[in-house]
C-alpha positions in Angstrom: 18.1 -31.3 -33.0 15.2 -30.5 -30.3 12.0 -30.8 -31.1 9.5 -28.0 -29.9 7.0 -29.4 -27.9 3.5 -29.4 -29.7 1.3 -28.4 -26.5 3.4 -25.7 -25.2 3.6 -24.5 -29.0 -0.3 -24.6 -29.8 -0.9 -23.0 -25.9 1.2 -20.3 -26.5 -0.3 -18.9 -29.8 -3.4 -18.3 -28.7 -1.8 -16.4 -25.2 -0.7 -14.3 -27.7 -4.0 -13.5 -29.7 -5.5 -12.9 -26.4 -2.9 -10.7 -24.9 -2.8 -8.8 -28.0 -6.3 -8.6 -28.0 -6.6 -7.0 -24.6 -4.0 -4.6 -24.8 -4.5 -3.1 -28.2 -8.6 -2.4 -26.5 -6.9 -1.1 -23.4 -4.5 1.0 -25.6 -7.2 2.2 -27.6 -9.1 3.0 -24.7 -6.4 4.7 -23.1 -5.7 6.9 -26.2 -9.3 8.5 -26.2 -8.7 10.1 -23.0 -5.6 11.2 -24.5 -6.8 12.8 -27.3 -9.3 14.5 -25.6 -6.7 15.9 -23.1 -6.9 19.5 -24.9 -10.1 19.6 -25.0 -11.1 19.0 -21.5 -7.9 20.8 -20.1 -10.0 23.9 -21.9 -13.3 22.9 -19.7 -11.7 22.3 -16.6 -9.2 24.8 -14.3 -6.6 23.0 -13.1 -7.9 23.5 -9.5 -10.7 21.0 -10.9 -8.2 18.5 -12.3 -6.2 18.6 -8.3 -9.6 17.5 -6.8 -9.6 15.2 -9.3 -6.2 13.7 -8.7 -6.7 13.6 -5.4 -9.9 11.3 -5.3 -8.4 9.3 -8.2 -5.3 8.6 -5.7 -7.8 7.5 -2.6 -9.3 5.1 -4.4 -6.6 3.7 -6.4 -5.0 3.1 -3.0 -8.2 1.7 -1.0 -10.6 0.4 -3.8 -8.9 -2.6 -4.5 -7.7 -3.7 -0.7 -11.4 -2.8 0.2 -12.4 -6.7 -0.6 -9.0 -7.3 1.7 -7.7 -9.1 -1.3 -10.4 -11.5 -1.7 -10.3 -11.3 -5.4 -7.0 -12.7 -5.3 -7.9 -16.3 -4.1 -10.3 -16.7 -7.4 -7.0 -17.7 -8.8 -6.8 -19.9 -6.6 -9.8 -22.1 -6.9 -10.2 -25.3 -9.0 -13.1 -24.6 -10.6 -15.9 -22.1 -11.4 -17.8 -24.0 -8.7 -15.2 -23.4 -5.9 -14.7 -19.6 -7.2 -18.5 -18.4 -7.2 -18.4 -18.3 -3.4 -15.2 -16.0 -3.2 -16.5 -14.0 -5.5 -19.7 -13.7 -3.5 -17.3 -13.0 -0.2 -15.3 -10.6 -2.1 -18.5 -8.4 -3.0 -19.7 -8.5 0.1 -17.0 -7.5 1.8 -15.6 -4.3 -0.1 -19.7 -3.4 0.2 -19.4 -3.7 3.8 -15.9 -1.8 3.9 -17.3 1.1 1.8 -20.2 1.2 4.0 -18.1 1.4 6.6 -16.2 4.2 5.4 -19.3 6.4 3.7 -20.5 5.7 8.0 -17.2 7.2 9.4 -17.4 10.0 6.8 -20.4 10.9 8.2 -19.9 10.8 11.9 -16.4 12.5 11.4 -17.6 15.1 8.6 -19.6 16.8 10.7 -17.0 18.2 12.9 -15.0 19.1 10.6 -14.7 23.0 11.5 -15.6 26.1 8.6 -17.4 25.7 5.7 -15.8 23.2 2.8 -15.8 24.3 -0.2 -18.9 22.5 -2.5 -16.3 20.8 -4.5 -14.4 19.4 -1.4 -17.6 18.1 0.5 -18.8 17.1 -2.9 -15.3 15.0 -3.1 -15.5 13.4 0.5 -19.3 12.2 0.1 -18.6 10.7 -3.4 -15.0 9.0 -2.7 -16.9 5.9 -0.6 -19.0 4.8 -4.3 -15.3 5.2 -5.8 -13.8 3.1 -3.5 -16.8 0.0 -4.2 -16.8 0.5 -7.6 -12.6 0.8 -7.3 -12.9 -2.6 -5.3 -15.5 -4.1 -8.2 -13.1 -3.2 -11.2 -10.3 -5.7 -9.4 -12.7 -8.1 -8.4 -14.3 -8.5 -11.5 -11.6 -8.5 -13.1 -10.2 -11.2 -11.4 -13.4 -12.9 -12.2 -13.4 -12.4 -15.7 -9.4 -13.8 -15.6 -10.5 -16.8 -13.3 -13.2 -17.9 -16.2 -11.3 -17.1 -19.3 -13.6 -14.7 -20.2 -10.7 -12.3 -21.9 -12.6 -10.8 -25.2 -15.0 -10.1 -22.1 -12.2 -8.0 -20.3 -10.6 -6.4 -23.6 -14.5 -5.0 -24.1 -14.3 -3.6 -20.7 -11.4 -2.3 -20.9 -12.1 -0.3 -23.7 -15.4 0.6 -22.8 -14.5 2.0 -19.5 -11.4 4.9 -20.4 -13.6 5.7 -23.4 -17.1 6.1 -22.0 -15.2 8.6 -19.1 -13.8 10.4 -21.5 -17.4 11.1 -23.5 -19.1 11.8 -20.0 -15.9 14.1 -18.9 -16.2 16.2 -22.1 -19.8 15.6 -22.1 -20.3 17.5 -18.7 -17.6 20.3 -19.2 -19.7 21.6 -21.7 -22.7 21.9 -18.8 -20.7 21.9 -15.7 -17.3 22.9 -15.1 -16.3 21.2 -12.0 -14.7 18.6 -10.2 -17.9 16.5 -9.2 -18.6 16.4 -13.3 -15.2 14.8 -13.0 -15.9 11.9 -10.4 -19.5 11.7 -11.4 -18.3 10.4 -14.8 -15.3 8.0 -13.7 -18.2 6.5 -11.1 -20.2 6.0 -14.2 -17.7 4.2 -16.5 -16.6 2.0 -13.8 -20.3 1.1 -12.8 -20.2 0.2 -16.7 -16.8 -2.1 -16.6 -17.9 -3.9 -14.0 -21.7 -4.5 -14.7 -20.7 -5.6 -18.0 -18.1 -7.9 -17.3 -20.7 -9.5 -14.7 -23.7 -9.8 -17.1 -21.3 -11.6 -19.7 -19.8 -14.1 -17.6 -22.3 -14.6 -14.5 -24.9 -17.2 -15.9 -28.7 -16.7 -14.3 -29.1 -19.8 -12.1 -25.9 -18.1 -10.7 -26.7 -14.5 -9.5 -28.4 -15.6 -6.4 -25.3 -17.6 -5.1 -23.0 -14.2 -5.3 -25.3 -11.5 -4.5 -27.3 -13.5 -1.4 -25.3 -15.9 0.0 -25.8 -17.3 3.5 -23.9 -15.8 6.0 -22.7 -19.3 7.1 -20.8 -19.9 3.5 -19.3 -16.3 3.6 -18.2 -17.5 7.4 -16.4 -20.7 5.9 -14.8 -18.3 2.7 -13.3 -15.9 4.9 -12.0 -18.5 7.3 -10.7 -20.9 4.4 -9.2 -17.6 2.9 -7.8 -15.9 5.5 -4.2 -15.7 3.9 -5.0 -13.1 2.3 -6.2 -10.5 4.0 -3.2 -11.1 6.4 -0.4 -11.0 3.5 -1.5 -10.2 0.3 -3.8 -7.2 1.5 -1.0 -5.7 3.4 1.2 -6.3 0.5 -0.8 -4.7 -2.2 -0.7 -1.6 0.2 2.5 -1.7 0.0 3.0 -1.6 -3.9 -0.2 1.1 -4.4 1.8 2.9 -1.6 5.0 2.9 -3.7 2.9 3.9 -7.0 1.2 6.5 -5.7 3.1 8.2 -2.4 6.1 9.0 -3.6 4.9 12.2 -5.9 3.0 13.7 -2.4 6.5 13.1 -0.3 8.8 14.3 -3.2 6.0 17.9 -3.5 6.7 18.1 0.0 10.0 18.2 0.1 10.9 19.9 -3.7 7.9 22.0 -3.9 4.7 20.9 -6.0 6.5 21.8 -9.3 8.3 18.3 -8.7 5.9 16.6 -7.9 3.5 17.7 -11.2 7.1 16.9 -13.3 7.1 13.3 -11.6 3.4 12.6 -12.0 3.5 13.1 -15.9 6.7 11.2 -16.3 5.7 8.2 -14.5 2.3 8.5 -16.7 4.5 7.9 -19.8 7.1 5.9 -18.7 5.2 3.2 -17.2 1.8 3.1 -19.7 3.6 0.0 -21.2 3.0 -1.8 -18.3 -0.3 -0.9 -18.2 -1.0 -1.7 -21.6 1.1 -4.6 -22.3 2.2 -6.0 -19.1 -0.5 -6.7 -17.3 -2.7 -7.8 -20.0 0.0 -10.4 -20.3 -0.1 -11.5 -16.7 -4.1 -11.3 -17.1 -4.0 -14.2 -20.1 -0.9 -15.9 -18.5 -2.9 -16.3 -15.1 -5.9 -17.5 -17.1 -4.2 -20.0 -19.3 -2.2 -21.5 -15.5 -6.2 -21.2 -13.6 -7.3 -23.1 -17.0 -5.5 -26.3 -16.0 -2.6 -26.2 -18.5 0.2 -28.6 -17.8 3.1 -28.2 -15.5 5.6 -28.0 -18.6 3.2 -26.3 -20.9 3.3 -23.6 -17.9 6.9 -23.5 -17.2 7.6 -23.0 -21.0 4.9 -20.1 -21.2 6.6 -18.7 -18.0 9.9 -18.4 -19.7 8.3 -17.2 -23.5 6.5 -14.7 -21.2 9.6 -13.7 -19.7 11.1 -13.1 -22.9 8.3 -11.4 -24.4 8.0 -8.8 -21.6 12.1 -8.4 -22.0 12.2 -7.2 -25.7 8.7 -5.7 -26.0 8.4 -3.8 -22.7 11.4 -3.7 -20.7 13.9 -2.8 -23.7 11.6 -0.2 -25.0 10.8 1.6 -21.4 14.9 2.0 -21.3 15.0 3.1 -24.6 12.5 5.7 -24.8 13.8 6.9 -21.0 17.3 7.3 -22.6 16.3 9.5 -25.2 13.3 11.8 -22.8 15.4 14.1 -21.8 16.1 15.4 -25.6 12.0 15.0 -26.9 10.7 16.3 -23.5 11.0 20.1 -24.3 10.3 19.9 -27.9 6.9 17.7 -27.5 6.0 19.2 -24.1 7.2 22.9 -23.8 9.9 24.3 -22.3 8.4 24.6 -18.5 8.4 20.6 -18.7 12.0 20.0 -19.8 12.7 18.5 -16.6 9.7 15.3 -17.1 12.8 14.2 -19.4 15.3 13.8 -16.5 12.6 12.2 -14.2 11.5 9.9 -17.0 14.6 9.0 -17.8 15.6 8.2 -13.6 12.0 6.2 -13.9 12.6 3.9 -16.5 15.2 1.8 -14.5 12.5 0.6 -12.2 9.9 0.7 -14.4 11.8 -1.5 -16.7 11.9 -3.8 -13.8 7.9 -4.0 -13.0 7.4 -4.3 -16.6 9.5 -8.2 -15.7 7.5 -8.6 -12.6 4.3 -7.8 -13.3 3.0 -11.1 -15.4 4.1 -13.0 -12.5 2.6 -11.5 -9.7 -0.8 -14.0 -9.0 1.5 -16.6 -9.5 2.1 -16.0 -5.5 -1.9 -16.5 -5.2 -2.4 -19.7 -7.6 0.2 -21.4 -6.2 -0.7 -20.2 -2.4 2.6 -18.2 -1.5 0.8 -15.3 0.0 3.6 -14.7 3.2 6.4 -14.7 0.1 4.5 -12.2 -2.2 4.4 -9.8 1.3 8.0 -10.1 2.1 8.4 -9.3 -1.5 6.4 -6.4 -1.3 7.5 -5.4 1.7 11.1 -5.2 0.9 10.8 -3.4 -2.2 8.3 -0.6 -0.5 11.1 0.0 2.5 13.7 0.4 -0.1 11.7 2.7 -1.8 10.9 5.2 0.9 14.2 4.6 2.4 15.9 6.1 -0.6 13.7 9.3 -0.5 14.1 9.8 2.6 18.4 9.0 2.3 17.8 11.7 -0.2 16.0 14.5 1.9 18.6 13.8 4.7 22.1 14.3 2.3 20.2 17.5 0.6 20.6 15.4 -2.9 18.6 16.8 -5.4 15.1 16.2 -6.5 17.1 14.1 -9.4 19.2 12.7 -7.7 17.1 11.2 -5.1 14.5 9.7 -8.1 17.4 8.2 -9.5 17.7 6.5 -5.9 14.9 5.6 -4.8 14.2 4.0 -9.0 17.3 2.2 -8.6 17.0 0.7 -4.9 12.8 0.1 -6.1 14.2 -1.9 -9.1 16.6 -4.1 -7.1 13.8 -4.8 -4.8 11.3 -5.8 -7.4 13.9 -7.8 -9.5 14.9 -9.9 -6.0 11.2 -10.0 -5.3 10.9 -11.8 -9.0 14.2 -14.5 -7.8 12.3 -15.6 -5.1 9.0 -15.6 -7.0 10.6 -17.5 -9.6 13.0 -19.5 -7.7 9.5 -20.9 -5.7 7.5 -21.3 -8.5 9.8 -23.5 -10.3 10.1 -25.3 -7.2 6.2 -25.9 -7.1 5.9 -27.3 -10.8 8.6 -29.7 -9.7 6.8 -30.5 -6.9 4.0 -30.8 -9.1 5.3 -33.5 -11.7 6.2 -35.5 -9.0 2.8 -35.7 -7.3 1.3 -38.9 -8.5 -1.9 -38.3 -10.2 -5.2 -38.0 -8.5 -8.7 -37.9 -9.4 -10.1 -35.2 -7.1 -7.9 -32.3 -6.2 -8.6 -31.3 -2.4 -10.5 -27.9 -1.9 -8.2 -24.9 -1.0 -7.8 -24.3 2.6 -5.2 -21.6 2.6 
């Protein structure tokens, strides 16, 4: 009879406790803005709510490349002493990026020709502080996951949906526009991230990250510079598969499509959201901690199986039976969220797998892999939309398409992620032991 092994057993209860933790807060979170859906929909016009979408979409796109994927290396580093520099380059550099932009902005805004409309000029002058405050929620967050700090996280994560929500319906009730909007999601992320900083940065160590000398932040980027070549690009790629395929499948089936395929994908992949990647949050943290090579191959697999029958199963399930609740729960107008939920699950069933894993390609230094990856499963992506356009498939049709050929790409992408990283641990117990691991050198 096999024995469990003790350490693997006692590590992976409290993975649990903690990823429980943080997504029940992030679900709770999540729900308030939820519940107050009705509410605010009766504040806002829907013209508000497009302005809305549209700035949320820039900045979930650029915020969190505007550190060029800086953040990513704090997984990285060996210890908190090796990671406070990266932090300090990672700040600096999505403030010199959104600097940069607000600059452009300016020089480029002023030849725009007509009048904008308040709300539109309003939206261009206030999308820079979303993009630095877009790039501070990932790089904090990173930082919170590099120290262990995840009560710290679950806090913020509850604390940023909720407070957004109280400012949204807060300043419907005084103005009822789109810059009320963006003013208060500015707000609650200036909250996540200042409070995740003053609960993990101690005092002696503000100076180091907020003033460092331009010589260390030299030697960073240099020591880094993997990942602005590969893992930037290739977190471009995946926000660019989140978030462009609703604009190319309006332009091509009309906007009515593209409003059905933005509030599918909302509840088809809020699992991953919620459960997912608060798994791969405490699964990175436990791996940055120093666990074992077994220990960490044995939580690999439990996390494996854990994101198999908790989130993969029940995305399938519930996008089997959409297309009968869509109508009933929804309205008639929105039968067809159903169908496109349904088409959605396959991949998102898919990035519900993949998503724990992904720093793994940053811990273990396979930046050039986790591009390729990315890479491959973008191109198949927009290569089945535009199949789609070009055989005059239907809008269904060509979700089912492109969801199918995305969830192929993402479940090789996880072979080869997982195929390497067992590769590494074996490397890894055959390294005799040493007394000073080297510094990373990328």
């Amino acid at each position: 009879m096999r024995i469990a092994n003790p350490k693997s057993s006692s590590l992976f209860g409290p993975l649990v406790r903690k990823a429980a933790g943080l997504s029940s807060m992030t679900a709770v979170g999540q729900m308030t803005f939820v519940i107050a859906l009705p509410l605010l929909a009766r504040l806002f016009t829907p013209a508000d709510f497009g302005l809305f979408t549209v700035y949320l979409s820039i900045v979930n796109i650029c915020g969190p490349i505007a550190g060029m994927k800086f953040d990513s290396a704090l997984y990285q580093a060996p210890s908190r002493e090796h990671a406070r520099p990266i932090l300090a380059l990672a700040i600096f550099t999505i403030g010199l990026v959104s600097l940069g932009a607000a600059a452009l902005l300016g020089v480029f805004g002023a030849h725009l020709p007509g009048a904008l409309a308040p709300a539109s000029a309003a939206l261009g002058l206030l999308t820079p502080a979303g993009v630095l405050l877009a790039g501070l929620w990932s790089t904090t967050s990173a930082w919170a996951v590099r120290c262990n700090a995840i009560s710290t996280l679950a806090i913020a994560r509850f604390l940023q949906p909720a407070t957004m929500t109280v400012l949204q319906v807060a300043a419907g009730l005084v103005d009822h526009s789109a810059v009320s909007l963006i003013a208060a999601h500015l707000l609650s992320h200036t909250l996540y991230s200042g409070f995740i900083l003053w609960r993990t940065l101690h005092a002696s160590e503000v100076r180091e990250v907020f003033f460092p000398p331009v010589s260390q932040l030299v030697s960073q980027a240099g020591k880094n510079r993997m990942f602005p070549m590969f893992v930037m690009p290739a977190n471009v790629a995946s926000q660019l598969v989140s978030n462009a395929p609703p604009i190319l499948l309006g332009s091509l089936f009309g906007a009515e499509v593209a409003g059905q395929y933005g509030m599918a994908y909302r509840l088809i992949f809020a699992p991953i959201a919620i459960v997912s990647l608060s798994l791969g949050h405490v699964f990175t943290s436990e791996v940055c901690s120093g666990a074992k090579t077994r220990a960490v191959k044995a939580l690999a697999s439990k996390i494996f199986l854990v994101s198999l029958g908790l989130v993969c199963a029940p995305i399938l399930l519930a996008g089997a039976l959409a297309p009968s609740f869509a109508a009933p729960l929804l309205g008639a107008k929105w039968a067809a969220t159903g169908q496109i939920a349904f088409a959605l699950s396959v991949l998102a069933s898919a990035q519900a797998l993949a998503t724990p894993f992904v720093e793994i390609t940053s811990i273990y230094r396979f930046q050039m892999l986790r591009f390729k990856v990315e890479l491959q499963t973008g191109a198949l992506v927009f290569a089945a939309i535009f199949i789609g356009a070009n055989m005059q498939m239907s809008a269904l049709a060509t979700i089912w398409l492109m969801s199918t050929a995305g969830a192929a790409g993402t479940l090789i992408g996880l072979a080869l992620v997982w195929s390497a990283f067992r590769r590494k641990l074996a490397n890894l117990d055959s390294e005799p032991t040493v007394v000073t691991p080297s510094p990373a050198t990328s």
